[in-house]
MILUM-582608 format. One line per 5 residues: number of its first residue (from 1); their letters; for each residue x, y, z of C-alpha. Coordinates in steps of 0.25 Angstrom, whole numbers. Layout:
MILUM-582608
NUM> a> X Y Z ~ ...
//
This chain:
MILUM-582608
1> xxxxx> -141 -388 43 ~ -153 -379 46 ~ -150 -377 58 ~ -135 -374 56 ~ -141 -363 45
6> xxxxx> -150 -356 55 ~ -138 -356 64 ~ -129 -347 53 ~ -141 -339 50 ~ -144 -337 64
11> xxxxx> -128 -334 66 ~ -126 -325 55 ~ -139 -317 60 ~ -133 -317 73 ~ -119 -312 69
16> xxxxx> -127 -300 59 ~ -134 -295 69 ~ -121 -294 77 ~ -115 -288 65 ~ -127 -278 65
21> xxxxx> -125 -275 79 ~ -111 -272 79 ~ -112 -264 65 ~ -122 -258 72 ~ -115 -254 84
26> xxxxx> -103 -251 75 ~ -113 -240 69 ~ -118 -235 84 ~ -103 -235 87 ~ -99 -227 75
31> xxxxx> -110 -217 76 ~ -107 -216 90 ~ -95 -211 86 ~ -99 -203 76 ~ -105 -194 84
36> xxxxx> -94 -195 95 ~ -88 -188 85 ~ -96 -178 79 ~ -99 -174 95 ~ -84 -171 95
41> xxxxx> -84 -165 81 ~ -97 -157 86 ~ -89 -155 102 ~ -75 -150 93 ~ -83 -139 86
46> xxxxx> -91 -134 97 ~ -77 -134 104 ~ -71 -126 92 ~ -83 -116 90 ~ -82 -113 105
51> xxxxx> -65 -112 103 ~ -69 -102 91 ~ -81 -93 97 ~ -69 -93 109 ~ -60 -90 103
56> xxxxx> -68 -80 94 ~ -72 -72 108 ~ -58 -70 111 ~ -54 -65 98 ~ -64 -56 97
61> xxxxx> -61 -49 112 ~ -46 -49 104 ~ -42 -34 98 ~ -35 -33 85 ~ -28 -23 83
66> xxxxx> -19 -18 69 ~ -7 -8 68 ~ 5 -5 59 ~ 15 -3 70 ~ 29 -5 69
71> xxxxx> 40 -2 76 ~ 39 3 91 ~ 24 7 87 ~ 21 -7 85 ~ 29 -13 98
76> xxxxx> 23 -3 108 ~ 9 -7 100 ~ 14 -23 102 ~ 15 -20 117 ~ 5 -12 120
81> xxxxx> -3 -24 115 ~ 4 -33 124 ~ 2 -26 135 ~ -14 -25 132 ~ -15 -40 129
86> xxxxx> -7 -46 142 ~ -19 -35 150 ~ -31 -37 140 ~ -31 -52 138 ~ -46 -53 134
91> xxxxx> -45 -43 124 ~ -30 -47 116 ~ -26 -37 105 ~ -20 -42 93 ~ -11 -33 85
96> xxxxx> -9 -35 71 ~ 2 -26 63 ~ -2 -21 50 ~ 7 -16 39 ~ 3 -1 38
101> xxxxx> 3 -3 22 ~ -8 -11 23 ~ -15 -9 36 ~ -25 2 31 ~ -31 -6 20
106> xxxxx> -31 -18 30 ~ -39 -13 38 ~ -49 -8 28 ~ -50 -20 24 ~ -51 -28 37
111> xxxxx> -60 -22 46 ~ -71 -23 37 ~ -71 -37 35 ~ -70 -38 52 ~ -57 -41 50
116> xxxxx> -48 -31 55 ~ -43 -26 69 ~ -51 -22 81 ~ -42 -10 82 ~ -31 -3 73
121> xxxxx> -22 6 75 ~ -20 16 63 ~ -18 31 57 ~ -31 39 58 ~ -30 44 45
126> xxxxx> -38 32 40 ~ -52 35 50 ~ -59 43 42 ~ -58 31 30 ~ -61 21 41
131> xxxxx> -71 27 48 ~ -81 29 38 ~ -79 14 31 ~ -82 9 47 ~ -69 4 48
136> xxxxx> -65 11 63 ~ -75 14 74 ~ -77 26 81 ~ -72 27 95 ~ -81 39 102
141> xxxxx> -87 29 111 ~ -76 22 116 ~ -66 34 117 ~ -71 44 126 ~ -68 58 129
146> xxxxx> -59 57 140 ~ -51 45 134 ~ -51 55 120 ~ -45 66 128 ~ -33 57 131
151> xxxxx> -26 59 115 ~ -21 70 109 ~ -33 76 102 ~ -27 77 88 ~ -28 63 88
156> xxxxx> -40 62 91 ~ -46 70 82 ~ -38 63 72 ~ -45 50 73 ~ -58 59 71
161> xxxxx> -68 56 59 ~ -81 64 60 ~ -84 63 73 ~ -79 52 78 ~ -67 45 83
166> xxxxx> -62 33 79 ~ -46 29 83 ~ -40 30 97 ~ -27 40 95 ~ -14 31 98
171> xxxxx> -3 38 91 ~ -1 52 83 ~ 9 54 72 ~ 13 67 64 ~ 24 74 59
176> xxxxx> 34 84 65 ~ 49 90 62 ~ 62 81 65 ~ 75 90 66 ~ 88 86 68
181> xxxxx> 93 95 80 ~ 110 95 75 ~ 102 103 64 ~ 91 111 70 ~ 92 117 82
186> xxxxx> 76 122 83 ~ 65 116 75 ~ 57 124 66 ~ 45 130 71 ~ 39 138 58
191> xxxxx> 44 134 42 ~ 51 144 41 ~ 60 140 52 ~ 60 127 44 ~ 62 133 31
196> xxxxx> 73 141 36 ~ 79 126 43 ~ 76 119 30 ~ 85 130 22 ~ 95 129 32
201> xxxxx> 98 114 33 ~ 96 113 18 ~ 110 108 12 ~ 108 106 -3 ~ 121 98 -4
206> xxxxx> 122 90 8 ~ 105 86 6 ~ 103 92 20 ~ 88 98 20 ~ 83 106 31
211> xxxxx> 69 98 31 ~ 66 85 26 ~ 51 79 25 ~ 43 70 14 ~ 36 85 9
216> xxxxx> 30 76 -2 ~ 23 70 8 ~ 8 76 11 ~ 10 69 26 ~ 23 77 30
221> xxxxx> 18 91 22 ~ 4 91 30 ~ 11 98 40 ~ 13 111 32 ~ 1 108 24
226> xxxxx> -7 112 37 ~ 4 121 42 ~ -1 129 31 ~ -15 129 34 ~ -18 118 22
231> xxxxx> -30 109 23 ~ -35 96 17 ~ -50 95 20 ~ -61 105 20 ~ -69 107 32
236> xxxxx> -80 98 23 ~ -70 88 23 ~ -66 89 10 ~ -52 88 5 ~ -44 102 -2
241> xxxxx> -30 102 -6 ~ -27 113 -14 ~ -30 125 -3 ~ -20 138 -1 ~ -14 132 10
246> xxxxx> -10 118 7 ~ -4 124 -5 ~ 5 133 3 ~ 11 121 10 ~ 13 115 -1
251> xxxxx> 21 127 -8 ~ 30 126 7 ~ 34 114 4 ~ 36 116 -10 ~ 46 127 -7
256> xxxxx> 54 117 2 ~ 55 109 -8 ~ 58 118 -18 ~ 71 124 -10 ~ 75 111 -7
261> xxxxx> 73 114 8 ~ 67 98 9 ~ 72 87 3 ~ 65 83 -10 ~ 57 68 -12
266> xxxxx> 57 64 3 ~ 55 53 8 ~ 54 50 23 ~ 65 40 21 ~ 73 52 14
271> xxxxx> 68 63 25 ~ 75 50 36 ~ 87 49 29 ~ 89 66 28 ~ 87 68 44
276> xxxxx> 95 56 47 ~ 106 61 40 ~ 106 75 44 ~ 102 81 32 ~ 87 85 35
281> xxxxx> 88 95 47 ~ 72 93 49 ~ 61 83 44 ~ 47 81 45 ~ 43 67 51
286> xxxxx> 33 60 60 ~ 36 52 73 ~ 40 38 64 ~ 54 45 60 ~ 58 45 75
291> xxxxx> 64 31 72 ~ 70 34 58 ~ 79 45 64 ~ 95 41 66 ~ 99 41 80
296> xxxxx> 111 53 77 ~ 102 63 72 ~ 97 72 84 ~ 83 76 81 ~ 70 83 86
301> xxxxx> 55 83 82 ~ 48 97 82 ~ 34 99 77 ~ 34 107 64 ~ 34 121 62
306> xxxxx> 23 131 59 ~ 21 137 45 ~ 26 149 44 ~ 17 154 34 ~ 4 151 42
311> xxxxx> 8 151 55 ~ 1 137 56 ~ 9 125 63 ~ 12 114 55 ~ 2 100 56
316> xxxxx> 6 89 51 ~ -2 77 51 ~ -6 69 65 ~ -7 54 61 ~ -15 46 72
321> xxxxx> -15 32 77 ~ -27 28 82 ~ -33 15 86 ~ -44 12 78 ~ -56 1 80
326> xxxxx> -61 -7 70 ~ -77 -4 70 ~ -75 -20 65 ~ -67 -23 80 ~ -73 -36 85
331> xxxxx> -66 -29 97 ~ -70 -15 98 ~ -69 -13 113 ~ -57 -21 114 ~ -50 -11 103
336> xxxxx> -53 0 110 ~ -49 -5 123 ~ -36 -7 116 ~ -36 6 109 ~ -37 13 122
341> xxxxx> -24 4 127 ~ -17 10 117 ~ -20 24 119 ~ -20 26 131 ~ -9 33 140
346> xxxxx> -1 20 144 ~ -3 15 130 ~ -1 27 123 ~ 13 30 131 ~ 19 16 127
351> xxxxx> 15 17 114 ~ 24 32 115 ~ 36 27 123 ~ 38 12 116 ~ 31 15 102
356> xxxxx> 35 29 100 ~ 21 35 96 ~ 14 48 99 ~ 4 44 105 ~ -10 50 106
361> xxxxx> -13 50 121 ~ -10 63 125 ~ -6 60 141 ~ 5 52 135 ~ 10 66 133
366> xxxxx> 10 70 147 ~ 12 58 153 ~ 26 63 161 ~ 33 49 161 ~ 32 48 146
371> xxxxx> 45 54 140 ~ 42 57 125 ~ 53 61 116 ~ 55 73 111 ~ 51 69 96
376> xxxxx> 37 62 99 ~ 34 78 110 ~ 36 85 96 ~ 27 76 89 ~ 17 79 98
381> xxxxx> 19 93 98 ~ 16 91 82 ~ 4 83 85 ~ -3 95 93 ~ 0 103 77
386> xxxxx> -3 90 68 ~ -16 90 61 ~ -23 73 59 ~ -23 68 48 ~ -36 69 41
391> xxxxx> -45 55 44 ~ -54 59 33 ~ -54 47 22 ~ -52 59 11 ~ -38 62 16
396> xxxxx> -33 49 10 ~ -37 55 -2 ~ -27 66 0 ~ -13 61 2 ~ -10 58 -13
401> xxxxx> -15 70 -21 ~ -7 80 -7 ~ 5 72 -9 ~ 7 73 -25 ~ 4 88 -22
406> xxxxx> 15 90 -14 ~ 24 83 -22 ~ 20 91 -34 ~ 23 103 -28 ~ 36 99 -22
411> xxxxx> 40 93 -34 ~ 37 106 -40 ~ 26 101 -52 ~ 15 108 -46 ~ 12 121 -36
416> xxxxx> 6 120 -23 ~ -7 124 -30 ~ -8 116 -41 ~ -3 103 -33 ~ -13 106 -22
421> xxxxx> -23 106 -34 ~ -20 94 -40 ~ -21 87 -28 ~ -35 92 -26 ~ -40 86 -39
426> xxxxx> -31 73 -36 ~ -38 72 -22 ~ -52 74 -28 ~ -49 64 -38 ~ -47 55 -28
431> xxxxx> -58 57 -19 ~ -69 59 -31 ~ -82 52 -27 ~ -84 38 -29 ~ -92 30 -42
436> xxxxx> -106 29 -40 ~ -111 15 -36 ~ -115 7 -47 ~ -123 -4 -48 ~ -117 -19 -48
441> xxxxx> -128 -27 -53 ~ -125 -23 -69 ~ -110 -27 -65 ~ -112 -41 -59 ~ -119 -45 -71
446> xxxxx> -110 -41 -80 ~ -98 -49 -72 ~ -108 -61 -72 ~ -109 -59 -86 ~ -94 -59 -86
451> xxxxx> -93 -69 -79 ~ -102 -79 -87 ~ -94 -74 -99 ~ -81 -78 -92 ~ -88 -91 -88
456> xxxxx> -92 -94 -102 ~ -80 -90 -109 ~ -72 -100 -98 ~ -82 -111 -99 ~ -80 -110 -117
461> xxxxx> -66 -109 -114 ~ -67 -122 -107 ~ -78 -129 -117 ~ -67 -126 -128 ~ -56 -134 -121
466> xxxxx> -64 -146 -116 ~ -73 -142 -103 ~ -73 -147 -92 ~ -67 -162 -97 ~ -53 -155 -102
471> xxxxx> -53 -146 -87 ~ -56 -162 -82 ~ -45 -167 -91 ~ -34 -157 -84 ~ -39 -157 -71
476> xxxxx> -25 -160 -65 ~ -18 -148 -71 ~ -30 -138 -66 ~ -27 -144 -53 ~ -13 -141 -54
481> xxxxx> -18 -125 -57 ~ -28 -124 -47 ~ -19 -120 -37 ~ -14 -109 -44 ~ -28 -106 -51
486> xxxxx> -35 -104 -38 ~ -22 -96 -34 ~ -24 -86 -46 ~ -37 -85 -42 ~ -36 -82 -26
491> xxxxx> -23 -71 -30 ~ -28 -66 -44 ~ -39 -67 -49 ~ -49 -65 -36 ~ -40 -51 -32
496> xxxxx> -43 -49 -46 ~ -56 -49 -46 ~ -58 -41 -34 ~ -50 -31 -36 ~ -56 -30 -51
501> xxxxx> -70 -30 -44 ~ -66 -17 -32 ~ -64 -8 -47 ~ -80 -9 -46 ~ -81 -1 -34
506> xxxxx> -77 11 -28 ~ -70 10 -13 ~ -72 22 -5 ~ -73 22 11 ~ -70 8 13
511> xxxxx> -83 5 2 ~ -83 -3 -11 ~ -95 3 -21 ~ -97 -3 -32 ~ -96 7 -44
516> xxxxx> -94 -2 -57 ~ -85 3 -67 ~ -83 17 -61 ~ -69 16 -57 ~ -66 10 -72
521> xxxxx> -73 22 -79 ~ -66 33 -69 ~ -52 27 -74 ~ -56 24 -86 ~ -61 38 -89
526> xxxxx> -54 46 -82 ~ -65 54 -75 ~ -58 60 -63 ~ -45 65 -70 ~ -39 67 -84
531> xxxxx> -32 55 -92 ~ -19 65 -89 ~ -21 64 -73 ~ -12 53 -67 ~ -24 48 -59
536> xxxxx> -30 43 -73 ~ -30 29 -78 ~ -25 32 -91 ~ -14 40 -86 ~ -7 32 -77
541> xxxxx> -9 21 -88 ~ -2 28 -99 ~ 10 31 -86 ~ 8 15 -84 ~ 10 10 -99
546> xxxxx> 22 19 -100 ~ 27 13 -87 ~ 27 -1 -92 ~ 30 1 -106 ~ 44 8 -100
551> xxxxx> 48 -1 -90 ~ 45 -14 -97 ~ 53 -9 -110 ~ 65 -5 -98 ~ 63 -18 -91
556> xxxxx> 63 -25 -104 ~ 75 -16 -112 ~ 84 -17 -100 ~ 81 -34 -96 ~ 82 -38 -108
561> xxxxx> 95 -29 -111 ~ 101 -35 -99 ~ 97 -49 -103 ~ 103 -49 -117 ~ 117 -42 -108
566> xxxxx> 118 -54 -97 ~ 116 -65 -108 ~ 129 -62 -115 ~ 142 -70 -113 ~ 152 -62 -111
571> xxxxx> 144 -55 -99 ~ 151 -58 -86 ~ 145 -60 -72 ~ 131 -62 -78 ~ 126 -68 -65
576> xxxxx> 128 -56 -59 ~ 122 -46 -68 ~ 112 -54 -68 ~ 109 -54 -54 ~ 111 -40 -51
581> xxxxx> 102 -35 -63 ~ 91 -44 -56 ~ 91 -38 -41 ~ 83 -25 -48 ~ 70 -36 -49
586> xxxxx> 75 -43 -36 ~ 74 -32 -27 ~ 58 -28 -21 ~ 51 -18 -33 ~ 49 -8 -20
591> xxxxx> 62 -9 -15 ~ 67 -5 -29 ~ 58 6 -31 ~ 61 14 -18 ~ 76 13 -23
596> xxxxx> 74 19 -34 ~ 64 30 -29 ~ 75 33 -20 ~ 85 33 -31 ~ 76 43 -38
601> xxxxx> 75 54 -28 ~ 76 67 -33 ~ 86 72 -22 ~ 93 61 -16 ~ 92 49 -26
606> xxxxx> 102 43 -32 ~ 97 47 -47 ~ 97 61 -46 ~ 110 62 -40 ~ 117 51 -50
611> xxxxx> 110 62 -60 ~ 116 74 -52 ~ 130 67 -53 ~ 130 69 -67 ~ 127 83 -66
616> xxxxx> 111 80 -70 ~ 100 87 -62 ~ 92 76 -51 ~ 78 73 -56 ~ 65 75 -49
621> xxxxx> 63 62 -54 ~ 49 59 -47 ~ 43 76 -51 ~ 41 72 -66 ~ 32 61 -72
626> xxxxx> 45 56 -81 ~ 55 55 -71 ~ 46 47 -62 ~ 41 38 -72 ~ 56 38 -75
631> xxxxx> 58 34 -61 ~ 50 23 -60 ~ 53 17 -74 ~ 69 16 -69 ~ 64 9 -57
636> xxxxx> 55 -1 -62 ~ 64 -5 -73 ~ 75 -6 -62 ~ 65 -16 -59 ~ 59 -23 -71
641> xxxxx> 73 -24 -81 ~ 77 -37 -72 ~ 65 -46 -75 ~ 65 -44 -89 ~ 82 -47 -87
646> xxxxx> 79 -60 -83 ~ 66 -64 -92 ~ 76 -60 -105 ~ 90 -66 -99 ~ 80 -79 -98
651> xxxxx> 76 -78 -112 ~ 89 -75 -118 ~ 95 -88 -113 ~ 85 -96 -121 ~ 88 -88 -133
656> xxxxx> 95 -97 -143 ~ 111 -95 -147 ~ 112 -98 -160 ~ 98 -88 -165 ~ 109 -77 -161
661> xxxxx> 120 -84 -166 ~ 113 -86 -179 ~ 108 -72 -179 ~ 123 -68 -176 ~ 129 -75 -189
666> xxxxx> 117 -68 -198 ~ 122 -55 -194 ~ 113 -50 -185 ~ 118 -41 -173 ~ 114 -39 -159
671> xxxxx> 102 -31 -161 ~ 96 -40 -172 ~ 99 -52 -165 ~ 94 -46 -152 ~ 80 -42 -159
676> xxxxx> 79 -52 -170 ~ 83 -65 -162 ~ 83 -63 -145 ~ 72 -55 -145 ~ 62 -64 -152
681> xxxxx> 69 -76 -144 ~ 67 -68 -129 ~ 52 -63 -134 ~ 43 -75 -128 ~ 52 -72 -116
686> xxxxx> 49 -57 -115 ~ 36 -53 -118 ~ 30 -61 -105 ~ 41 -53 -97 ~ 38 -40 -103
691> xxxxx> 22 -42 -103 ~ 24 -46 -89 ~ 34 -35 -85 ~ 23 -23 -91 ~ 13 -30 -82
696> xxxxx> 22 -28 -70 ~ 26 -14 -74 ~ 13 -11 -76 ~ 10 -12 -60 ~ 23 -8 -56
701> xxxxx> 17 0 -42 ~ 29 -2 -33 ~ 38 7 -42 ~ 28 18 -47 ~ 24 18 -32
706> xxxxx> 38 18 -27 ~ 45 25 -35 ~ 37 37 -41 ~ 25 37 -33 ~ 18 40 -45
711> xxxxx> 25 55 -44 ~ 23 64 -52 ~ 8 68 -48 ~ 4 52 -49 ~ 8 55 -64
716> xxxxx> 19 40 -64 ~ 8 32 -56 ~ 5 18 -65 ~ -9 11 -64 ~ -5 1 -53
721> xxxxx> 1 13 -42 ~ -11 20 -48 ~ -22 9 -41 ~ -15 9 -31 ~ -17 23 -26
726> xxxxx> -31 24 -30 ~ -32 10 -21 ~ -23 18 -7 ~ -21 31 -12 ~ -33 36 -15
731> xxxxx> -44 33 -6 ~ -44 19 -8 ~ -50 18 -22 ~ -50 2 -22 ~ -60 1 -33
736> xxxxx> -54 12 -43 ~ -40 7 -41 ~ -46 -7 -42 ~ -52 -2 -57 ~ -37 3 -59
741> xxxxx> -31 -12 -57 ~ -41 -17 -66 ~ -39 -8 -77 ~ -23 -11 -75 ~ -27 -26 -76
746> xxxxx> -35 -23 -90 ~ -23 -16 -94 ~ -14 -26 -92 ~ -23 -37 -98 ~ -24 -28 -110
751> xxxxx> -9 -26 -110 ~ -6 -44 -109 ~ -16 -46 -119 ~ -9 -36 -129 ~ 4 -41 -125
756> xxxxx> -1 -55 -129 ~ -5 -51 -141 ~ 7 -44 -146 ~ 17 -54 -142 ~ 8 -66 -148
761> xxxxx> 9 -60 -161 ~ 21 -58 -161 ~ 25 -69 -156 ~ 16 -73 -170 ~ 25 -66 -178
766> x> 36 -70 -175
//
């Protein structure tokens, strides 16, 4: 029996060290494997590094370059890339189409951050801004002498900014005369030939004008502005408006007007439409109306005639594409090499034949095999007489207060003068001196301070509804609003608080400054212009209050009038009625609102003459503060009436029968029933709708901006369209226009809560 026991024991000993052996083996076997496989994990990332650090090298030799093209511009620039990929194919270029809305602030934005293109092509207007925030590079080193005498020299100086270079000249633009040639036989060459034209052609009852041109527009009037010896900048640099001699343009112009020698309100779809249809003899455009003309009118391009008066040629604007490097470029060489491509002769002459540009190259010019069109030979005779638009970052500054000086005097409110004047104190406004820097250490503790509170206050809140055990208890149903919470947050609340946080600070040059609360104080108080200026808060408050206050009782009078109409039986086809008064809400606000501007013309819109079929006199409806708040109040409520249509139509249906019925037999009318019974019924209904309708009328922008363009003098401007132009109109005043959204917030905060109020205790006493 022993012996059989030492047997099992010896046995099992036997089969356990087996069992050890082979687990152990199992182990060396499994660790073998695991670092098989970490090798190849370790092997695949090495192989994706390298893939990465490749394929980073050939990204970095790629050039990117940005454009706004379109049209034949845009497929000769597409080509032009082809052809210098299929021959450069180290070096690709990669072209990106940028809308031209957005394309400036894009690249503000962009390149910075590294993330913007190696080169761009774009308007030179902008260097003077972007050469001192280090945005372009200069280009006196990589363009020499010889390669600079190959472009027309005004475009080089154009893309001058102190003394230095910084764009490679591709393409010129400016303005010259079109003349239909069944109508003139010889252009103009002084203005009192083209006074003398104007008078002839002019045909008061036909609507035939001897010259046509948006004179409104500070771009199209330069040409006289300089004629007449006017200037913007003082040899210092800075800027003066109101001289001798920019007045006297403006008082030519004004006496075109004034005899009705040029159409009044134009537009450049209004100055298209008079030449296409014979009835404007002569117009002033640039190159980009070559394809708007209709193929039966014969015409000719002729530069513009000399002042009379001075003896002085007339100089437009020169506007100059250039080719610009990123001083961010990853590429720097490879841009210019490409920059080059495109301006040199065989570049240039395809970009002239295929994209119909005016290129910069002057042997393009002489080149015997290129046959250029009569119209592109005239514009650059007016290239030789243009004057470059002024690079200097102050220029931007002065755009909005020239143009609302020349539609002062044209519209006859103002002399040449006093218009010139104002614009002087509107562009010193404007351009006044930034806040001191101010200190942000006393500000972050008080928003930590805040913040503690809001904390505290949050965590009480909680405490009072059974902490962190009730959140525990409906931890499903914050599941289920976690989507939309994080949502709210990403969309709202964090754009919020940034924007909130840019009213701290002053933007000037491409730099943020921290100034505390000194864009608050300066609208607050008022301390750059009278509580009676348009350009003060309070001002364009009051206009914004009356604003909302009128359309919403409009939007509400006339919906809720139309409601109470479609619900009664004996109405027939209320499926359509219905219908067709919703199509005013359907259709886009924009859409809408250029309707209507066009509707409101003084001289060709479909108002004034329905008011001159009835023997009334046409209104100048956008010369006067009233009629162009009258304006805008008849299209916005075009607009608004159809929402406040549906929300009461929806309410009325749930408004009980036999309430009426019963008010009917106790001998109550329309009126009483109406006030006494409906209106209480529809309330719970309506004040949402009309809380939420003031809040939408209250940033109405596409109308005011549309519509009236804040005409007369800015006076019709609300705070929204206000922000805006301090943001792109004015030197790009982020932090200012970003303490105007705040303030419009608190306003609208102030305006809920009151809202609130009121209805709750009314709701009480009812």
């Amino acid at each position: 029996m022993g012996r059989y026991n030492n047997i099992f024991l010896s046995t099992r000993r036997e089969g356990e060290d087996r069992g050890e052996a082979s687990l152990s083996t199992k182990r060396s076997e499994v660790e073998r494997d695991r670092g098989r496989g970490l090798l190849r994990v370790c092997s695949a990332l090495l192989i994706l590094l390298f893939a990465l650090l490749t394929s980073s090298v050939a990204f970095a030799a790629e050039i990117d370059v940005w454009h706004s093209y379109r049209g034949a511009e845009e497929k000769a620039l597409a080509e032009l890339v082809t052809r210098w990929n299929d021959t450069h194919p180290d070096e690709p270029v990669r072209l990106l189409a940028v809308p031209h809305e957005a394309y400036a602030n894009k690249l503000t934005s962009a390149i910075p951050r590294g993330q913007g293109p190696d080169l761009f092509i774009f308007a030179h207007e902008r260097i003077g801004d972007w050469a001192e925030s280090g945005i372009i590079a200069p280009l006196d080193d990589k363009l020499d002498e010889a390669e600079q005498d190959a472009f027309l020299p005004v475009t080089l100086d154009a893309l001058r900014y102190g003394d230095k270079l910084y764009g490679v000249p591709l393409a010129f633009k400016t303005v010259a005369l079109f003349y239909n040639k069944d109508l003139v036989d010889n252009p103009p060459e002084t203005t009192e030939e083209l006074v003398a034209l104007a008078e002839a052609q002019r045909d008061e009852e036909a609507g035939s004008f001897g010259l046509a041109y948006q004179a409104d527009s500070f771009y199209f009037h330069a040409g006289w502005f300089f004629g007449f010896g006017g200037k913007i900048f003082n040899d210092d640099g800075t800027a003066r408006l109101d001289r001798p001699e920019n007045a006297k343009s403006l008082a030519f112009v004004a006496d075109l007007r004034e005899r009705g020698l040029i159409p009044e309100e134009p537009t450049g779809a209004l100055v298209g439409e008079l030449f296409n249809d014979g009835k404007a003899a002569a117009v002033i455009q640039g190159p980009w109306f070559l394809g708007e003309i209709d193929e039966s009118v014969d015409y000719a391009v002729a530069p513009l005639p000399r002042v009379s008066e001075t003896g002085l040629p007339a100089r437009p604007f020169l506007t100059v594409e250039a080719a610009l490097v990123s001083a961010e470029a990853t590429n720097p060489d490879g841009a210019m090499a490409f920059a080059r491509y495109l301006s040199a002769p065989d570049g240039a002459k395809f970009r002239l034949q295929e994209g119909k540009q005016l290129v910069a190259n002057e042997a393009v010019y002489e080149d015997a095999s290129v046959e250029l069109p009569q119209a592109l030979r005239a514009f650059q005779e007016q290239s030789k007489q243009a004057k470059p638009m002024p690079n200097q970052p102050l220029m931007r500054a002065v755009w909005e207060p020239a143009a609302l000086a020349m539609r002062s005097v044209l519209r006859g409110s103002l002399g040449p003068e006093g218009a010139l004047k104002k614009a002087q104190q509107r562009f010193e406004v404007v351009t006044r001196a930034p806040p001191e820097q101010k200190n942000p250490f006393p500000y972050l503790i008080g928003l930590v301070v805040l913040l503690a509170a809001a904390l505290g206050w949050l965590w009480l809140g909680l405490k009072r509804q059974g902490g962190m055990a009730a959140l525990r208890q409906k931890k499903h149903a914050y599941l289920y609003l976690l989507p939309g919470g994080l949502a709210l947050v990403l969309l709202v609340l964090v754009p919020f608080v940034v924007g909130t946080a840019v009213a701290f600070f002053s933007h000037r040059g491409g730099e943020f400054t921290f100034v505390g609360l000194s864009n608050f104080v300066s609208i607050i108080f008022s301390e750059d212009y009278p509580v009676t200026d348009p350009l003060s808060f309070y001002f364009t408050l009051g206009v914004t209050v009356m604003w909302t206050a009128i359309n919403v009782f409009f939007h509400v009078s006339i919906g809720l009038a139309l409601a109470m109409l479609l619900r009664n039986k004996w109405l027939k086809l209320k499926g359509v009625y219905r219908v067709l008064l919703i199509v005013p809400w359907a259709v886009p606000s924009y859409i809408t609102a250029l309707i209507w501007k066009g509707m409101f013309h003084s001289q060709f819109g479909a108002i004034n003459g329905i008011l001159e079929s009835v023997g009334l006199e046409p209104v100048p409806w956008f010369s006067g503060f009233w009629t162009a708040f009258a304006a805008n109040v008849t299209t916005n409520t075009w607009l608004g009436f159809p929402f406040m249509m549906v929300v009461c139509l929806g309410a009325l249906q749930a408004v009980p029968k036999d309430i009426e019925e019963a008010a009917m037999m106790d001998g109550a009318n329309a009126w009483t029933r109406f006030w006494r019974v409906i209106l209480p019924q529809i309330k719970p209904a309506l004040v949402p709708a009309v809380v939420l309708g003031s809040v939408w009328t209250f940033n109405m922008f596409n109308i005011i901006y549309l519509v009236s363009g804040g005409e007369p003098d800015g006076s019709t401007e609300i705070l929204i369209s206000e922000a805006y132009k301090w943001a792109f109109s004015r030197q790009e005043q982020y932090g200012y226009a970003a303490a105007y959204a705040t303030l419009i917030f608190l306003a609208l905060i102030v305006y809920s809560a009151l809202t609130q109020k009121l209805t709750a205790g009314g709701g009480d006493d009812d």
